[in-house]
DRENPA-3360 file (N, C-alpha, C; in nm, 2 decimals, always signed):
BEGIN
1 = XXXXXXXX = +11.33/+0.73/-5.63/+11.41/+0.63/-5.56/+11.41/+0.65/-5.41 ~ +11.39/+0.78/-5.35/+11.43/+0.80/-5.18/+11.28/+0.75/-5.15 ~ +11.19/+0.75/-5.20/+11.04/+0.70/-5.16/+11.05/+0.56/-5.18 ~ +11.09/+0.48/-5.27/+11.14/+0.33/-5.24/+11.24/+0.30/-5.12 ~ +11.34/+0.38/-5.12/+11.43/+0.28/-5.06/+11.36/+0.33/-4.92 ~ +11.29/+0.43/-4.89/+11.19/+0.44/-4.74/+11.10/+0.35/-4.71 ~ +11.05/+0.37/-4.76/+10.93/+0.24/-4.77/+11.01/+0.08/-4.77 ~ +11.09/+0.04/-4.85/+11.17/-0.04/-4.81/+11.23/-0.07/-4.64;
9 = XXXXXXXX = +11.28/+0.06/-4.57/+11.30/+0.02/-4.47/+11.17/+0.01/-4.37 ~ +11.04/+0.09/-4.41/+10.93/+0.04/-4.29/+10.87/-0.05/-4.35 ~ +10.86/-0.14/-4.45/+10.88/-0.30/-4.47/+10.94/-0.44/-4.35 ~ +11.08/-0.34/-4.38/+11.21/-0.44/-4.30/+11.16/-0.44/-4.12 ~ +11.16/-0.27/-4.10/+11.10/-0.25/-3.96/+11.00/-0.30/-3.88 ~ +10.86/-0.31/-4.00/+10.77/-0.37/-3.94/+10.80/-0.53/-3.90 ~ +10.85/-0.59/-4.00/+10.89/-0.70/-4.01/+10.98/-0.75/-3.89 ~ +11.08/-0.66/-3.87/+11.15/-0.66/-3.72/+11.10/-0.70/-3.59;
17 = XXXXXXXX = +10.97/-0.54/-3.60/+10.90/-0.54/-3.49/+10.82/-0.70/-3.47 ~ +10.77/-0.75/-3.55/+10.64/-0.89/-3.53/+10.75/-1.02/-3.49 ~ +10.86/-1.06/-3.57/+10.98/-1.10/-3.51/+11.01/-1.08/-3.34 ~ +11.03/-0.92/-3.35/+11.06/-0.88/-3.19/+10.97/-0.95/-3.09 ~ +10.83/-0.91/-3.17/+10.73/-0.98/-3.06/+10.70/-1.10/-3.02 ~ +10.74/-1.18/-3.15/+10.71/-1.34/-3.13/+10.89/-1.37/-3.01 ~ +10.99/-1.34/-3.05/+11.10/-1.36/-2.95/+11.11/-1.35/-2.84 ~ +10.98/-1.24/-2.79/+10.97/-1.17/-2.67/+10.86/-1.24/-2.61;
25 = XXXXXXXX = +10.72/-1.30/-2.68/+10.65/-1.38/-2.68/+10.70/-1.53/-2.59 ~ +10.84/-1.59/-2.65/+10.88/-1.70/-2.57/+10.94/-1.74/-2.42 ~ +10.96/-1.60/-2.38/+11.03/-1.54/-2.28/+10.96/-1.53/-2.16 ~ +10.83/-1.50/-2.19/+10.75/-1.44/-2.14/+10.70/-1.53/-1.99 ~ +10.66/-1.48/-1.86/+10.59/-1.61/-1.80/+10.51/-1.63/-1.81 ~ +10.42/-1.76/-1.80/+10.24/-1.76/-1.82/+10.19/-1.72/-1.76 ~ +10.19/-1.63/-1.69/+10.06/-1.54/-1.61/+10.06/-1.38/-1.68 ~ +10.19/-1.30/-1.77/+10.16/-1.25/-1.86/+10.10/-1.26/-1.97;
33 = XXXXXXXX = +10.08/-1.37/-2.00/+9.97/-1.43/-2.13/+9.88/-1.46/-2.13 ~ +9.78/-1.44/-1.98/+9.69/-1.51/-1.96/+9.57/-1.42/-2.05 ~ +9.45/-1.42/-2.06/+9.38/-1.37/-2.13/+9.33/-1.20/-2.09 ~ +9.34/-1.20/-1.95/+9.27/-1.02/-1.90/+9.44/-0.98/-1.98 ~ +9.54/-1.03/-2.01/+9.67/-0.95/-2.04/+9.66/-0.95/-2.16 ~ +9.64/-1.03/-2.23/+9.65/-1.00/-2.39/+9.48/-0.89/-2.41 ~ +9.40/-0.90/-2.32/+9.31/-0.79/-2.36/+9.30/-0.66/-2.33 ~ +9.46/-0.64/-2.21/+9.42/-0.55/-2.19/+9.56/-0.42/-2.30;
41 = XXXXXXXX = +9.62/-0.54/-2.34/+9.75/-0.49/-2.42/+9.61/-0.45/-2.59 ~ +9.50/-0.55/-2.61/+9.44/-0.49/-2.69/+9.39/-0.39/-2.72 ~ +9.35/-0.36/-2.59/+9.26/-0.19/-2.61/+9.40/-0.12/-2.62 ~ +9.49/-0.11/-2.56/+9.60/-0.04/-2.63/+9.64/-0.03/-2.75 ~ +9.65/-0.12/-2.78/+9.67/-0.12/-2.96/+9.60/-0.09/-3.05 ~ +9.50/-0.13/-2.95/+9.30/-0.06/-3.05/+9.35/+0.08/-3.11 ~ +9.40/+0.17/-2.97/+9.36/+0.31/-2.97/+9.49/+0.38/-3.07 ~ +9.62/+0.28/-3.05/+9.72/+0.31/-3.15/+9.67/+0.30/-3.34;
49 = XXXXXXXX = +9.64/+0.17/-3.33/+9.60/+0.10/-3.46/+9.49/+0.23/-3.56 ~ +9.37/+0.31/-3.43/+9.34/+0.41/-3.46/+9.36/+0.50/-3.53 ~ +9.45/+0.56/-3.42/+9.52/+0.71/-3.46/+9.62/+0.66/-3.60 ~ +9.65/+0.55/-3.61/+9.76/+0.53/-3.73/+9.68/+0.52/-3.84 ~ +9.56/+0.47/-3.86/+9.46/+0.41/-3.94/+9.40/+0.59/-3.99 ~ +9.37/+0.65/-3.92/+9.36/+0.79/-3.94/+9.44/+0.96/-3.99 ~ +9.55/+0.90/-3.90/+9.66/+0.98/-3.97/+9.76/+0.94/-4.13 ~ +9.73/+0.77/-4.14/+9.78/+0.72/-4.31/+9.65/+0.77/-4.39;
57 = XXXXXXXX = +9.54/+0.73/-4.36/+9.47/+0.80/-4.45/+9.42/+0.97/-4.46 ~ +9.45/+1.04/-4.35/+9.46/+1.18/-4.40/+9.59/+1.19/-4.52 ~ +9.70/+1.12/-4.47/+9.82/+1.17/-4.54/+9.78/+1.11/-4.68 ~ +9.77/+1.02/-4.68/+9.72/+1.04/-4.86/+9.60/+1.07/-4.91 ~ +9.49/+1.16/-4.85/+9.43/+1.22/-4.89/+9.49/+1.35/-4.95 ~ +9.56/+1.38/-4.79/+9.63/+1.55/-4.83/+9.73/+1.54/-4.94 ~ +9.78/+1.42/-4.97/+9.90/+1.44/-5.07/+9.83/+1.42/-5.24 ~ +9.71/+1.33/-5.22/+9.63/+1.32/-5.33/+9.57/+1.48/-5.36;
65 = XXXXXXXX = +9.55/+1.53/-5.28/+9.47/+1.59/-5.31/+9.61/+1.74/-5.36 ~ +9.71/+1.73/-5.28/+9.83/+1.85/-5.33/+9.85/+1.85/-5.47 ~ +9.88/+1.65/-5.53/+9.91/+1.61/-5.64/+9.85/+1.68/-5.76 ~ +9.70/+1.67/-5.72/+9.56/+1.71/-5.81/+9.59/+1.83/-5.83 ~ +9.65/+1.91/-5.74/+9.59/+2.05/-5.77/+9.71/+2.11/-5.84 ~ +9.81/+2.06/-5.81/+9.92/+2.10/-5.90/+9.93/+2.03/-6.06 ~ +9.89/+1.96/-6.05/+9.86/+1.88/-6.18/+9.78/+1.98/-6.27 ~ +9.64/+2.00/-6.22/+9.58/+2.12/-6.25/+9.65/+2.25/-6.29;
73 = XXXXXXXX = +9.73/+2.29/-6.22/+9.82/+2.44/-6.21/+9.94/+2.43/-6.37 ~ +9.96/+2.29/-6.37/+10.05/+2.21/-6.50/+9.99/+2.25/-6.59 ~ +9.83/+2.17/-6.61/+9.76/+2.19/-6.73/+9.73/+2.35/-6.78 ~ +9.69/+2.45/-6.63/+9.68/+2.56/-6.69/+9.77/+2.65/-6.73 ~ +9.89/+2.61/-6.72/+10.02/+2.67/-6.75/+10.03/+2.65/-6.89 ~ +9.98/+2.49/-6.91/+10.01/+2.47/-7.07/+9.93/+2.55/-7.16 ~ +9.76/+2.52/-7.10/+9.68/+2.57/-7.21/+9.72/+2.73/-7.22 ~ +9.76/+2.80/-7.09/+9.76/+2.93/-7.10/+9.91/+2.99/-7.21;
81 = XXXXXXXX = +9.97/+2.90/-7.23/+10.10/+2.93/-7.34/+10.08/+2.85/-7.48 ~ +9.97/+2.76/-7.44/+9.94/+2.73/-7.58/+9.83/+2.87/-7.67 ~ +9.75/+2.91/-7.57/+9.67/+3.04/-7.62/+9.73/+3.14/-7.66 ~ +9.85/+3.15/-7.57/+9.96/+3.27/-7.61/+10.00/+3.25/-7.71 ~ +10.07/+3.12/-7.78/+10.12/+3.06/-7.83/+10.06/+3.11/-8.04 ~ +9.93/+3.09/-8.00/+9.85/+3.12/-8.08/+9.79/+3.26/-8.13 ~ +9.80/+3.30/-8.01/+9.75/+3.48/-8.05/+9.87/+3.55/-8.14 ~ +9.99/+3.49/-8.08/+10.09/+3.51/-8.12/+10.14/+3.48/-8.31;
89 = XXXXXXXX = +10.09/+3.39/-8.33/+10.06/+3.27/-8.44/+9.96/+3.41/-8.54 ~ +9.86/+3.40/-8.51/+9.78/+3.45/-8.55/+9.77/+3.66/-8.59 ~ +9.88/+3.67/-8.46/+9.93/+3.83/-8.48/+9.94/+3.90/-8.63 ~ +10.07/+3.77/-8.69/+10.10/+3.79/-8.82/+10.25/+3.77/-8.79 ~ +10.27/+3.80/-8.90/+10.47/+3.83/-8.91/+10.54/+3.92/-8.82 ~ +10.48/+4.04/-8.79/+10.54/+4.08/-8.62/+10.58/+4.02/-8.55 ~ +10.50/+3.94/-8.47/+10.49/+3.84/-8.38/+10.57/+3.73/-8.38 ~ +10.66/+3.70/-8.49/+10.73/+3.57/-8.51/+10.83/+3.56/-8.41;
97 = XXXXXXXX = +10.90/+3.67/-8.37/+10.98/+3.68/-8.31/+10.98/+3.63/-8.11 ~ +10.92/+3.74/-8.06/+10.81/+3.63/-7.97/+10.83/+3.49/-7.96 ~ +10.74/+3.46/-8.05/+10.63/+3.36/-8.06/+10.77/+3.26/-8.06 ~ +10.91/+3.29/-8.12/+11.01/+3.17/-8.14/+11.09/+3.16/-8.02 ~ +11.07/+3.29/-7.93/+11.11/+3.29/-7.79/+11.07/+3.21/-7.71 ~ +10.94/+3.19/-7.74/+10.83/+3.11/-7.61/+10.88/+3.00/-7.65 ~ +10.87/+2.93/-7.80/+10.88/+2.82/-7.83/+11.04/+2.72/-7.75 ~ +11.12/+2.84/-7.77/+11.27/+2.81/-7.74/+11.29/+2.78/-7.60;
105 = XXXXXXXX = +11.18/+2.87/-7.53/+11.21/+2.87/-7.38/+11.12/+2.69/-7.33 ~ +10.98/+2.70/-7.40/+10.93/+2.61/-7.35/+10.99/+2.46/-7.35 ~ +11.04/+2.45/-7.47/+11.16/+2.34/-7.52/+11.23/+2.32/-7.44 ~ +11.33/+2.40/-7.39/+11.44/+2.39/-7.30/+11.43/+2.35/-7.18 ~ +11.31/+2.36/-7.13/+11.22/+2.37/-7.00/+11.20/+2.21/-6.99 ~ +11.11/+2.18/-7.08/+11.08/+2.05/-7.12/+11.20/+1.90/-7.15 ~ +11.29/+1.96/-7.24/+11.38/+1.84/-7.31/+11.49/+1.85/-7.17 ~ +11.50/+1.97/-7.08/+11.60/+1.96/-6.97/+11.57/+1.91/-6.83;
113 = XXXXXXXX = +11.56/+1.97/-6.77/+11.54/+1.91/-6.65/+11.42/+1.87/-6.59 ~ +11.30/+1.90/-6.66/+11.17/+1.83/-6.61/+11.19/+1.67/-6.66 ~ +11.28/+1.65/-6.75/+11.26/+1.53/-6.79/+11.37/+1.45/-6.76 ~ +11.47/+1.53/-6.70/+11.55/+1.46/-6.60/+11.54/+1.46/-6.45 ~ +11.37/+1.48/-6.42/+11.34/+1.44/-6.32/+11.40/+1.52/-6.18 ~ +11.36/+1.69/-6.20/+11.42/+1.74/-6.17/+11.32/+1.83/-6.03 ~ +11.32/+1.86/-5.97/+11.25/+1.95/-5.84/+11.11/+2.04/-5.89 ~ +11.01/+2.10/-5.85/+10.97/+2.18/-5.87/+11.09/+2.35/-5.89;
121 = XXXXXXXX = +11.13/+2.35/-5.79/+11.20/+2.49/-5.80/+11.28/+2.51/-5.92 ~ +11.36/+2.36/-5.94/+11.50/+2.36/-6.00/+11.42/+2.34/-6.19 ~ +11.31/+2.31/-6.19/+11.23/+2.33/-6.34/+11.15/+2.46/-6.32 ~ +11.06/+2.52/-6.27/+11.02/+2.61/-6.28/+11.09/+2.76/-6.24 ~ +11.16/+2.74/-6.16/+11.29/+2.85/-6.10/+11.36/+2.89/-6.12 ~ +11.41/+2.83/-6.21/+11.57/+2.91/-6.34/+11.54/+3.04/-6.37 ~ +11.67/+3.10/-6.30/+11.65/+3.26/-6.31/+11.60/+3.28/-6.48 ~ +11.70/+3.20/-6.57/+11.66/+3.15/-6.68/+11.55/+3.20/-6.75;
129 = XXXXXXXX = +11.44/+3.13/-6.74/+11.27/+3.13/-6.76/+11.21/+3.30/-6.74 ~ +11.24/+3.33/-6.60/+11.19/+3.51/-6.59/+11.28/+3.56/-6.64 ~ +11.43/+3.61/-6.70/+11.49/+3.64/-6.84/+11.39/+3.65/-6.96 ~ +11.34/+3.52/-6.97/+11.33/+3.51/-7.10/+11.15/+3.53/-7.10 ~ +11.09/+3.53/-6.97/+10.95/+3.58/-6.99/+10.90/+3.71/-7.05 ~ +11.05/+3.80/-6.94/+11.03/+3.97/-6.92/+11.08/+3.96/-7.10 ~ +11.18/+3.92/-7.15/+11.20/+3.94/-7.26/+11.09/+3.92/-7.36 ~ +11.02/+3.85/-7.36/+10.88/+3.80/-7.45/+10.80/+3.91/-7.42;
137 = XXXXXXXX = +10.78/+3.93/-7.33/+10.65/+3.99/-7.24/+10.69/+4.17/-7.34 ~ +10.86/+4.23/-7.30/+10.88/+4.34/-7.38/+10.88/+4.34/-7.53 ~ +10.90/+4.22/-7.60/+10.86/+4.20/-7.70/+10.69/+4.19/-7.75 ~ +10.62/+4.12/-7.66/+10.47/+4.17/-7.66/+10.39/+4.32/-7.70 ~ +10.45/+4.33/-7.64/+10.37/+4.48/-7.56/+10.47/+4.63/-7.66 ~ +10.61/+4.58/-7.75/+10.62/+4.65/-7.82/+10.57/+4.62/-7.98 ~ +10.49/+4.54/-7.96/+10.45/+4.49/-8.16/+10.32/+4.61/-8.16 ~ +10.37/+4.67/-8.33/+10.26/+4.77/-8.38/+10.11/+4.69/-8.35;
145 = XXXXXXXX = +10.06/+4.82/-8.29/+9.89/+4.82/-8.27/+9.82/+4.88/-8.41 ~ +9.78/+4.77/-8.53/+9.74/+4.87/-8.65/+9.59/+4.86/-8.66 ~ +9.57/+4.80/-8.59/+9.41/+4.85/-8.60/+9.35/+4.79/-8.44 ~ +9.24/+4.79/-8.40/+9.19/+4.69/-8.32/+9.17/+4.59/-8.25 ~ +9.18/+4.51/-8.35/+9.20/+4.37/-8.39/+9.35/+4.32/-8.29 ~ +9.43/+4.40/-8.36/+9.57/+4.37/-8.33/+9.60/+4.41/-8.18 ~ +9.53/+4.51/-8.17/+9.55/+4.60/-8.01/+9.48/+4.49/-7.93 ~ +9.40/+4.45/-7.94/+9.32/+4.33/-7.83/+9.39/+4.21/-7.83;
153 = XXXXXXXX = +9.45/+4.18/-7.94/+9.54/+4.04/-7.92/+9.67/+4.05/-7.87 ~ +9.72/+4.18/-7.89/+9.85/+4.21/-7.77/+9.83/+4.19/-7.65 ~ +9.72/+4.28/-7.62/+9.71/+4.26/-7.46/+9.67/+4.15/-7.44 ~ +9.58/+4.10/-7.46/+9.53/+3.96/-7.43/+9.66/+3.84/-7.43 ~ +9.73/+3.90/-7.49/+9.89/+3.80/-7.53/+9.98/+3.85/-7.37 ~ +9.93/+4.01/-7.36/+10.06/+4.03/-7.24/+9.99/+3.94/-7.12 ~ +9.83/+3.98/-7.09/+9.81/+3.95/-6.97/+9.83/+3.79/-7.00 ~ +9.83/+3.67/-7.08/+9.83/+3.58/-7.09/+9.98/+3.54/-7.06;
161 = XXXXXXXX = +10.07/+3.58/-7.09/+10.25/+3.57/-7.04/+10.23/+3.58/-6.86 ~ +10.16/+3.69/-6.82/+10.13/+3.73/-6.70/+10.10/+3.65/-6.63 ~ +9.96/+3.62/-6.70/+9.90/+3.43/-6.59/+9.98/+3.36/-6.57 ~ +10.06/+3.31/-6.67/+10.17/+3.21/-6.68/+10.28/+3.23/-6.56 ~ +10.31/+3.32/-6.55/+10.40/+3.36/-6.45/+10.37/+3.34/-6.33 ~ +10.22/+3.39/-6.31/+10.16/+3.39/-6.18/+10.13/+3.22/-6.12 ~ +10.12/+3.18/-6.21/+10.12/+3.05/-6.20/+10.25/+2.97/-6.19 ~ +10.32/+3.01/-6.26/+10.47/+2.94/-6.26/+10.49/+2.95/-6.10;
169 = XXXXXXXX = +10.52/+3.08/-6.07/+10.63/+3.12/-5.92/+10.47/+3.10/-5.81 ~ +10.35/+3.03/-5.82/+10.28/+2.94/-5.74/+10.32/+2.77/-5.72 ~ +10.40/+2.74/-5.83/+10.44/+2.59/-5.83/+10.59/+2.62/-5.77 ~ +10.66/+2.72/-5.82/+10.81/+2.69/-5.73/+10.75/+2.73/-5.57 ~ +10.63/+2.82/-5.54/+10.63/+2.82/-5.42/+10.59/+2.73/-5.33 ~ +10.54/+2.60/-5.41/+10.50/+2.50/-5.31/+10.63/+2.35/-5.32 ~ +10.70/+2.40/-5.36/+10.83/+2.29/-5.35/+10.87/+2.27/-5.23 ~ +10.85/+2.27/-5.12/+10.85/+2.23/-4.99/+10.79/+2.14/-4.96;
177 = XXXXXXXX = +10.84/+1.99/-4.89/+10.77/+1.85/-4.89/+10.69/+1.87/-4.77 ~ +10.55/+1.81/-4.76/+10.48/+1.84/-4.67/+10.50/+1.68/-4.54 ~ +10.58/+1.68/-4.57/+10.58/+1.53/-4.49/+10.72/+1.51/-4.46 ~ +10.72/+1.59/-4.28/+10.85/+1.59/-4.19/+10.95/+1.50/-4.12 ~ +11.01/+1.47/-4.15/+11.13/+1.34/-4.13/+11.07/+1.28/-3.98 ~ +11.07/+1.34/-3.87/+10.98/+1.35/-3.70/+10.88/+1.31/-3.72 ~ +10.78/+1.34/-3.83/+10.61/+1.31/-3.84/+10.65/+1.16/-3.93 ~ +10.71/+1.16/-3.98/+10.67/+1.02/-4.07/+10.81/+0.88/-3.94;
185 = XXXXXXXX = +10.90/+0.95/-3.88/+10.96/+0.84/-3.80/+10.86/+0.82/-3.64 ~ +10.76/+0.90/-3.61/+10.67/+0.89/-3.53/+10.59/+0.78/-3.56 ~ +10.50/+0.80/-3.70/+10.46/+0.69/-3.73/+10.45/+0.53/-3.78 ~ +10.61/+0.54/-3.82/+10.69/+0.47/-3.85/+10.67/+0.38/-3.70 ~ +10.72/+0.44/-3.60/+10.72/+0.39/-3.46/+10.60/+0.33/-3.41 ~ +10.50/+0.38/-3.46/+10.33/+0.33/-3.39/+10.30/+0.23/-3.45 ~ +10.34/+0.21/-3.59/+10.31/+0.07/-3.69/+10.40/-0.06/-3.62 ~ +10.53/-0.02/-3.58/+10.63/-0.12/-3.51/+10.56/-0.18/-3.38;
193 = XXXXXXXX = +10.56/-0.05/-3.34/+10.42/-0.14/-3.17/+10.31/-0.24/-3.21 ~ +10.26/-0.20/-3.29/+10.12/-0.30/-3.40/+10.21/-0.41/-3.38 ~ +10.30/-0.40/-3.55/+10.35/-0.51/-3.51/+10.39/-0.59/-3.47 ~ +10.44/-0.55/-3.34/+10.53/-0.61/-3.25/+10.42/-0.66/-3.17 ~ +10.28/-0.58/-3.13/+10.17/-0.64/-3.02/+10.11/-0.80/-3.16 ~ +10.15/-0.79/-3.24/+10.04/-0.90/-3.33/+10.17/-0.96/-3.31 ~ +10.27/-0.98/-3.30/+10.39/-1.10/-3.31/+10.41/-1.14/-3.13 ~ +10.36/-1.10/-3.03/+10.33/-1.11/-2.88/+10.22/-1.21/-2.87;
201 = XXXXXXXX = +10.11/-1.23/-2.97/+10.02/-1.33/-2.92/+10.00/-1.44/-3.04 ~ +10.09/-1.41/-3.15/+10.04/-1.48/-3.25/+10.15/-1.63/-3.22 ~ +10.10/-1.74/-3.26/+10.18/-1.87/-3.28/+10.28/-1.84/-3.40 ~ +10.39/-1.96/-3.38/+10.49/-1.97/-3.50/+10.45/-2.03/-3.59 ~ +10.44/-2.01/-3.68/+10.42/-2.05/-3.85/+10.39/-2.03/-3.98 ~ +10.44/-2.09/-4.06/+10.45/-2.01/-4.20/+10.31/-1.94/-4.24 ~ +10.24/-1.94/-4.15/+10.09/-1.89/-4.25/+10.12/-1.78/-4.16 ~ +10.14/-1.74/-4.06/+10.14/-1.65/-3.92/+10.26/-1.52/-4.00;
209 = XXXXXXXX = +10.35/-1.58/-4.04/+10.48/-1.51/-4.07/+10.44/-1.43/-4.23 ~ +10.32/-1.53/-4.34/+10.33/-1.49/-4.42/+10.22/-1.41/-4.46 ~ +10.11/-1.38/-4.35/+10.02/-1.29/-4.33/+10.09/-1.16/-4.28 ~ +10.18/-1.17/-4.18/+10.31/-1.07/-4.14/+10.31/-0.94/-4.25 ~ +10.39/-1.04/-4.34/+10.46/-1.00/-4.42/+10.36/-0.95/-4.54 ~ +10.24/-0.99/-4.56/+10.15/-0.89/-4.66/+10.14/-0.81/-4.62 ~ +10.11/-0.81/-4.46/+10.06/-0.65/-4.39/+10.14/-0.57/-4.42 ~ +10.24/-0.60/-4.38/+10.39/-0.47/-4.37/+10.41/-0.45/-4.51;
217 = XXXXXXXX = +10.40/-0.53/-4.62/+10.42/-0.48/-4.74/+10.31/-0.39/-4.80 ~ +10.17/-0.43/-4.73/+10.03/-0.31/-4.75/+10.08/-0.20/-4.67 ~ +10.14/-0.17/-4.56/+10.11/-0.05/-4.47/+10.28/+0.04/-4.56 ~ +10.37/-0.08/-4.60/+10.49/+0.02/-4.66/+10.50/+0.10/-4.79 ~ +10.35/+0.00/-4.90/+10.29/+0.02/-5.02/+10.24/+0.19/-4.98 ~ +10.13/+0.15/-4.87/+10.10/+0.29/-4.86/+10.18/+0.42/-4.83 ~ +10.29/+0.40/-4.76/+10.41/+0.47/-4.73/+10.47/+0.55/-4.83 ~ +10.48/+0.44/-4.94/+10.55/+0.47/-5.08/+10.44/+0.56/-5.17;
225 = XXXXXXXX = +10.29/+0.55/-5.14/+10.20/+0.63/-5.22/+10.23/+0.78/-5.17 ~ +10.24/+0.79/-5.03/+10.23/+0.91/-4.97/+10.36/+1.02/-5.03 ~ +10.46/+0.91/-4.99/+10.62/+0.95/-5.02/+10.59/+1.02/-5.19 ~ +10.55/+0.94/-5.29/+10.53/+0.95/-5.43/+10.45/+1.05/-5.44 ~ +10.35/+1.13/-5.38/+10.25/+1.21/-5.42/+10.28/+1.31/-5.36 ~ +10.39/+1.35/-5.26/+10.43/+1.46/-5.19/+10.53/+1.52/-5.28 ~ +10.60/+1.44/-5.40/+10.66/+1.47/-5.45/+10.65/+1.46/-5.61 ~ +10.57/+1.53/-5.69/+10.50/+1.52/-5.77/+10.57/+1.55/-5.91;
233 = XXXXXXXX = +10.70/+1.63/-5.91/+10.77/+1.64/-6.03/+10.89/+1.56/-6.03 ~ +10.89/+1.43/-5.91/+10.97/+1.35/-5.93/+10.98/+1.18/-5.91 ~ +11.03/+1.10/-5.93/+10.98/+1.01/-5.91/+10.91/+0.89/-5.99 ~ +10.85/+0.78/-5.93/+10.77/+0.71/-6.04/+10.63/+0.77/-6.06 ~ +10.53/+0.82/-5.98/+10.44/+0.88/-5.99/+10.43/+1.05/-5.98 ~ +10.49/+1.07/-6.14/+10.57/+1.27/-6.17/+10.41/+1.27/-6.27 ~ +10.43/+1.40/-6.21/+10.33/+1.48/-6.37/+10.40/+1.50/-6.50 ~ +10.31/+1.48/-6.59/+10.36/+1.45/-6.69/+10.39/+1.52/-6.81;
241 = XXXXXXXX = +10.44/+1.54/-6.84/+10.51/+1.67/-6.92/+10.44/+1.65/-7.09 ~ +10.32/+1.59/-7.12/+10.25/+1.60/-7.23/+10.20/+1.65/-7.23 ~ +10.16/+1.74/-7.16/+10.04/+1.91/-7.20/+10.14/+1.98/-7.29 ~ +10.24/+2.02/-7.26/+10.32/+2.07/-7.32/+10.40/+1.97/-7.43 ~ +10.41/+1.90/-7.41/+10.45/+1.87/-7.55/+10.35/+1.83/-7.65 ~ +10.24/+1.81/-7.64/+10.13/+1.82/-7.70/+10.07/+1.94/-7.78 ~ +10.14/+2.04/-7.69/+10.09/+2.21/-7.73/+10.22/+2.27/-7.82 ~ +10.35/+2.24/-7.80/+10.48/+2.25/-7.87/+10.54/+2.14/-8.01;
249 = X = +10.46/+2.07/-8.02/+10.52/+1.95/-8.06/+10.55/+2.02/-8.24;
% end
């Protein structure tokens, strides 16, 4: 929702700004509008239009590419508790106990606040979760070793609780938004000059107004991609919590 109703207002803004400029446009005297002035207000805009054209598409590269990698970090959290999941399974009747811990913790994880659309920290973070890992983890590491067999699937079972962890408190550590209220109302600002320099030379009318208004809804579209992928366990564009339910079900 805060990625909509943002993008919503650099919608309204740009829209402002091209308004601003056509108003400002009628005011004007004619020797401001002669042709060396509208060319030379162009190379200015050129060099803005640039840097904006440059800095929107790093930002959704960088946020596509944050999305990906945590996405990634998702899947190998699942497969690596689904493996557990199984060594566990496979232990024997020792193991049940464990094995109903993980199940209990991963559920709760799942059916609560990832699915009420909840933070990185505030799903992966729950003093909660490391409680009930260390507790698995000491349940692990005390099941009888009766032959070989069994001794290699324990450990392979602890270091695999281990991964998980190591991976878990890598996703709460990247819950910090990479996209600063100053960097995104800077830009916000440079798209308004755009539009405000294209509402300075353009004529009044409905085709003029409703070319306007696709632009600012393309440059706010992108806004809302950036906003959505910086923020990955929330939102309309969240990772999706079927690895795990796929592995628990």
């Amino acid at each position: 929702m805060r990625s909509l109703v943002i993008s919503a207002g650099v919608f309204v803004c740009l829209l402002l700004g091209a308004l601003l400029g056509m108003a400002v446009r009628g005011k004007l005297p004619g020797h401001h509008l002669t042709s060396d002035s509208k060319d030379a207000v162009k190379i200015g805009m050129a060099l803005i239009a640039t840097m904006t054209a440059l800095v929107l598409s790093l930002l959704i590269a960088s946020t596509k590419s944050t999305f990906d990698a945590q996405n990634s970090q998702v899947h190998q959290l699942a497969a690596d508790l689904a493996m557990l999941d199984s060594l566990l399974g496979a232990y024997g009747p020792e193991a049940s106990e464990p094995r109903a811990m993980l199940r209990d913790t991963v559920r709760e994880v799942v059916e609560g606040t990832w699915e009420r659309g909840g933070s990185r920290a505030a799903i992966f973070g729950d003093p909660k979760i490391l409680v009930a890992a260390l507790a698995i983890l000491a349940k692990i590491e005390a099941l009888p070793a009766v032959d070989a067999l069994h001794q290699t699937m324990r450990d392979q079972a602890a270091e695999l609780i281990k991964s998980a962890g190591h991976t878990r408190w890598q996703l709460v550590a990247q819950d910090d938004s990479s996209i600063q209220i100053p960097f995104l109302a800077v830009l916000v600002f440079w798209l308004v000059i755009l539009f405000a320099s294209f509402g300075l030379f353009a004529p009044s009318n409905a085709t003029v107004a409703l070319a306007f208004g696709v632009c600012a809804l393309s440059v706010a579209g992108a806004i809302f991609l950036i906003l959505e992928l910086d923020r990955p366990f929330q939102g309309f564009m969240h990772i999706s919590v079927e690895p795990f339910r796929q592995v628990f079900k």
